[in-house]
C-alpha positions in Angstrom: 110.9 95.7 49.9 106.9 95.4 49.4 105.7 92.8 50.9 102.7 90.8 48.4 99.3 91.0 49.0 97.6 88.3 51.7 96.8 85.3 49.4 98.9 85.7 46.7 102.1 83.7 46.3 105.0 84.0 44.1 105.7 82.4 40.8 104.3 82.7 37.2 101.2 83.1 35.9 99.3 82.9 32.7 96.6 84.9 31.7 93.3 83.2 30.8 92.3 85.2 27.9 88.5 83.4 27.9 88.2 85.4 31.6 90.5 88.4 30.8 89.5 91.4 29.1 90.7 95.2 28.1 88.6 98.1 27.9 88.4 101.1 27.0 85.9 104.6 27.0 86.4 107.7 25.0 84.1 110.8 24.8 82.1 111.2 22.2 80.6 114.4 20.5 81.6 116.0 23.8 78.3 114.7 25.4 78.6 110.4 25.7 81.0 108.0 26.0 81.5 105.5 23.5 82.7 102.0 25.7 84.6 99.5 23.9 86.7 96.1 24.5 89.7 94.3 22.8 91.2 91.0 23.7 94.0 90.6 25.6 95.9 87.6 23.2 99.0 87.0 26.5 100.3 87.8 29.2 102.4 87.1 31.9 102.3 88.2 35.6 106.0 87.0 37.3 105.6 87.5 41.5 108.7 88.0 42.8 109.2 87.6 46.6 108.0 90.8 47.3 106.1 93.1 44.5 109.2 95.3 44.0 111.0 92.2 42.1 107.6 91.3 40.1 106.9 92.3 36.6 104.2 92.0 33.5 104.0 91.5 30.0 101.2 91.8 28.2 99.8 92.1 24.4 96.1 93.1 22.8 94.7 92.3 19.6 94.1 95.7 18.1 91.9 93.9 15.1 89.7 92.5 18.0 87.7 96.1 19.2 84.3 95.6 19.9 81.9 98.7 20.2 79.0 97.4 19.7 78.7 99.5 16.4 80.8 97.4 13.3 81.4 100.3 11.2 83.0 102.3 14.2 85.2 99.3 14.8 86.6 99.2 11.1 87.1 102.9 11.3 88.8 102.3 14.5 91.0 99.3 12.9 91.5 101.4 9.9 94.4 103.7 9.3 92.7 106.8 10.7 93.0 105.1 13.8 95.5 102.5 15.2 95.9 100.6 11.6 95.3 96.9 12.9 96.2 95.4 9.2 100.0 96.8 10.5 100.1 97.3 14.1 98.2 94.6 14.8 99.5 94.3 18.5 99.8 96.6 21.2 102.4 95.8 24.0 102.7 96.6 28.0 106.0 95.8 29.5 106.2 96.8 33.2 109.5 98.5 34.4 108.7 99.4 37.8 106.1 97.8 40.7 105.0 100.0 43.9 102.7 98.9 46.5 100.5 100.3 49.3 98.6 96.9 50.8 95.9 95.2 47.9 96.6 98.1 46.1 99.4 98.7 43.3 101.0 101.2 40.6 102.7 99.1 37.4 105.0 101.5 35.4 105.8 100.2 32.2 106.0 101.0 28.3 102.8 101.0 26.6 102.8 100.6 23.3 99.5 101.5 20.4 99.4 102.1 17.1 103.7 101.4 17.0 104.2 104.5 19.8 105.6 103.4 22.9 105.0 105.2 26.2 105.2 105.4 29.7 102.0 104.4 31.4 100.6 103.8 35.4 98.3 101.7 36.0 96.9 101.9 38.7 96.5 97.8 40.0 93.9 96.1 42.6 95.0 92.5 43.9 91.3 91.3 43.5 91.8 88.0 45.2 93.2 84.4 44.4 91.1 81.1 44.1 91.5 77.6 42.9 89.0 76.8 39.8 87.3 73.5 39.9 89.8 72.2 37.6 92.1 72.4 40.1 94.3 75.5 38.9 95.6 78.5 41.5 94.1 81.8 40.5 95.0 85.4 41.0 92.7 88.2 40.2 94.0 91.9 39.0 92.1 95.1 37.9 94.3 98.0 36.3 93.5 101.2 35.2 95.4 104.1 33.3 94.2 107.0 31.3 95.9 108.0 28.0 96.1 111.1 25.9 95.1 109.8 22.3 97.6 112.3 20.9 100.6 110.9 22.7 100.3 107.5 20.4 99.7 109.6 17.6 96.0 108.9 17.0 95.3 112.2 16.0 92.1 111.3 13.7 89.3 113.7 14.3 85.8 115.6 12.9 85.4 119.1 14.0 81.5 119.8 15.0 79.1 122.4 13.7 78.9 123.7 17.4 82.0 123.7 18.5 84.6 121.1 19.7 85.2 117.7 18.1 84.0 114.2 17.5 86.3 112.2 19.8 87.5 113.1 23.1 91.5 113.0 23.7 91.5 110.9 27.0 91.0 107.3 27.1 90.5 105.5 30.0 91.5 101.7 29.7 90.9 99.2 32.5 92.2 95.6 32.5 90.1 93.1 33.9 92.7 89.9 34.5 92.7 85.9 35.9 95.7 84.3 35.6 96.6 81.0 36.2 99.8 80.1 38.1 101.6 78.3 36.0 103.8 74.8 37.7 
């Protein structure tokens, strides 16, 4: 049994998606990082008495990537990539909840481009609050890295010098406020 982090209480909570966000960064050309974001469309957070009985469910808008750069995000929504017109969402179910104090792993199934996967990520209890409307909050960060190749995004430019055009790890941190739901 692991007991839940000071403030936070069981029950059911909604993610906002206006104050909720996924994002990711990739290496690029081997010498940046190319930073992007994608909307998180729902999700649920259950609390259980203790974190080993919690879970979460989650899903992204793959046709929502923002780079900053539009014709890198129709390249990304395009077949070469994670082909939004037909995978339009990616999916995280957790499986498995382990806590050390504020501090959390979520195992689940991640799933991009129609791949599932095993993921971690790696979860901070940021803090609870009640928004002047009234509604309980709770506040979670969560981070994982992914090879590209293991969702079979395989897509890729070799470079005149040596190496290629996009890195194979991604890191992707969640950003999360959820309301708890009556």
């Amino acid at each position: 049994m692991t007991t839940l982090p000071a403030g936070l209480t069981a029950g059911t909570y909604a993610i906002d998606p206006s104050h909720s966000q996924a994002a990711f960064t990739v290496r690029h050309a081997g010498i940046s990082k190319v930073r992007g974001t994608l909307a998180i469309t729902g999700a649920t957070i259950t609390v259980g008495d203790d974190l080993s009985t919690s879970s979460v469910t989650a899903e992204i808008d793959a046709a929502s990537v923002s780079t900053g750069d539009e014709n890198r995000d129709n390249h990304l929504r395009s077949a070469d990539f994670w082909d939004a017109e037909n995978k339009p969402t990616w999916t995280f179910t957790s499986t498995k909840v382990e806590s050390d104090d504020d501090e959390f792993a979520v195992h689940g199934d991640m799933t991009i481009n129609g791949v599932t996967r095993p993921v971690v990520l790696a979860t901070e209890f940021t803090g609870t609050a009640t928004d002047p409307f009234g509604n309980p909050r709770a506040g979670f960060e969560a981070t994982t890295e992914i090879s590209r190749k293991d969702f079979d995004l395989t897509w890729n430019a070799a470079l005149e010098a040596g190496g290629v055009l996009v890195g194979d790890k991604i890191k992707i941190v969640l950003d999360l406020s959820a309301i708890k739901q009556a």
